[in-house]
C-alpha positions in Angstrom: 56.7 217.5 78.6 56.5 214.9 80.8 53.7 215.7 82.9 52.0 216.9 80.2 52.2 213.2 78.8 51.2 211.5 82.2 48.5 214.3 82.1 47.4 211.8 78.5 47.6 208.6 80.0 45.7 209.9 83.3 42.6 210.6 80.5 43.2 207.7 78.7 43.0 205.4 81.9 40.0 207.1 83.1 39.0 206.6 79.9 39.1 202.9 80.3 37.2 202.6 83.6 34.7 204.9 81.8 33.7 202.3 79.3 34.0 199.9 81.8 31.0 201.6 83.5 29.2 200.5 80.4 29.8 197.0 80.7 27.7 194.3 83.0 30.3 194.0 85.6 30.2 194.6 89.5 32.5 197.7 89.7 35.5 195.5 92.2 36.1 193.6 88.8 38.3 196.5 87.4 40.5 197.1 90.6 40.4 193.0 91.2 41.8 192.5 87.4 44.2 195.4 86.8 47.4 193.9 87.8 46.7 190.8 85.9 48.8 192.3 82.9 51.8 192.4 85.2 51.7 188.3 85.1 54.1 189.2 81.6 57.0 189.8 83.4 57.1 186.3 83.8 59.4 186.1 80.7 61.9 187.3 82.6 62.2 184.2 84.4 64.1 183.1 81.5 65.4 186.1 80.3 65.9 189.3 79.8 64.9 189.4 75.9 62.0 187.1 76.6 60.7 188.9 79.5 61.1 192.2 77.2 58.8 190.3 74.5 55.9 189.4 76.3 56.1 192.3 78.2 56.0 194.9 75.7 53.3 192.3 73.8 51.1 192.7 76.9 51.5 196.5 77.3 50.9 197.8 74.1 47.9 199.4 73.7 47.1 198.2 70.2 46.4 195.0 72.0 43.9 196.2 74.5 41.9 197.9 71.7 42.1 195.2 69.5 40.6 193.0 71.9 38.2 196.0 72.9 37.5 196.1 69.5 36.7 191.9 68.7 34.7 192.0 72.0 32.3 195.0 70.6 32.3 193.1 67.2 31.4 189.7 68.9 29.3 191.4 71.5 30.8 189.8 74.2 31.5 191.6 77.5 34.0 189.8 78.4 36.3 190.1 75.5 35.4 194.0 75.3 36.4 194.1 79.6 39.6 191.9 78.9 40.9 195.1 76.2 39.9 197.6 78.8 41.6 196.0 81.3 44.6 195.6 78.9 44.3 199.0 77.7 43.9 201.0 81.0 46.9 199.0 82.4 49.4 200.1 80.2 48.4 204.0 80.6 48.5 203.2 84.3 52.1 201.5 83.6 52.8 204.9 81.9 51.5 207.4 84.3 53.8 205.7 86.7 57.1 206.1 84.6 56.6 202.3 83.4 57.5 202.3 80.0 57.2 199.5 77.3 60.7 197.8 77.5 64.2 197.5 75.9 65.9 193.7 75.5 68.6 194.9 77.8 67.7 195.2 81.6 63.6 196.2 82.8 64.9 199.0 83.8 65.4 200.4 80.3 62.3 201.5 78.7 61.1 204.1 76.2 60.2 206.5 79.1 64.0 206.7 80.2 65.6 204.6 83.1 62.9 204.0 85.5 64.4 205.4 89.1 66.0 208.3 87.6 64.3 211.3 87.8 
């Protein structure tokens, strides 16, 4: 079940560098911006509730397509690449065993313990 899961995201990712192709950008944008989600573990910092917050805030998905979403309505490129980038974060997050996170420790997410296989 696992794999078959990571087997989702790995569509879902490429799905977001597929609409990305359809945006005015030069193609070193998506690589150059993709970790720029990561930048919400920063709540952390203070603590371990916070940093659960604004990380789970950041990484869930309903945000990128949102955003996706205002940027096709507004016709604005940027807005639409800021979702994809959003978007295709998190399923990279997920393909990788990063799971959105419990208030307790980062290590605890919805994808089990990440380290433990």
């Amino acid at each position: 079940m696992k794999n078959l899961l990571k087997l989702e995201e790995l569509f879902i990712f490429a799905l977001s560098i597929f609409f990305f192709t359809k945006l005015n950008f030069a193609w070193w944008w998506y690589p150059a911006l993709l970790f720029t989600p990561d930048l919400s573990m920063l709540g952390y910092l203070i603590n371990a509730q916070i940093g659960a917050a604004t990380y789970n805030f950041i990484h869930h998905k309903a945000l990128g397509i949102s955003i996706f979403i205002l940027g096709i309505i507004l016709v604005n490129q940027p807005i639409q690449f800021a979702g994809l980038i959003l978007f295709g974060h998190s399923s990279m997050d997920r393909i990788l065993g990063y799971g959105l996170k419990y208030p307790d420790a980062f290590k605890h997410t919805h994808l089990g313990t990440i380290g433990e296989a």
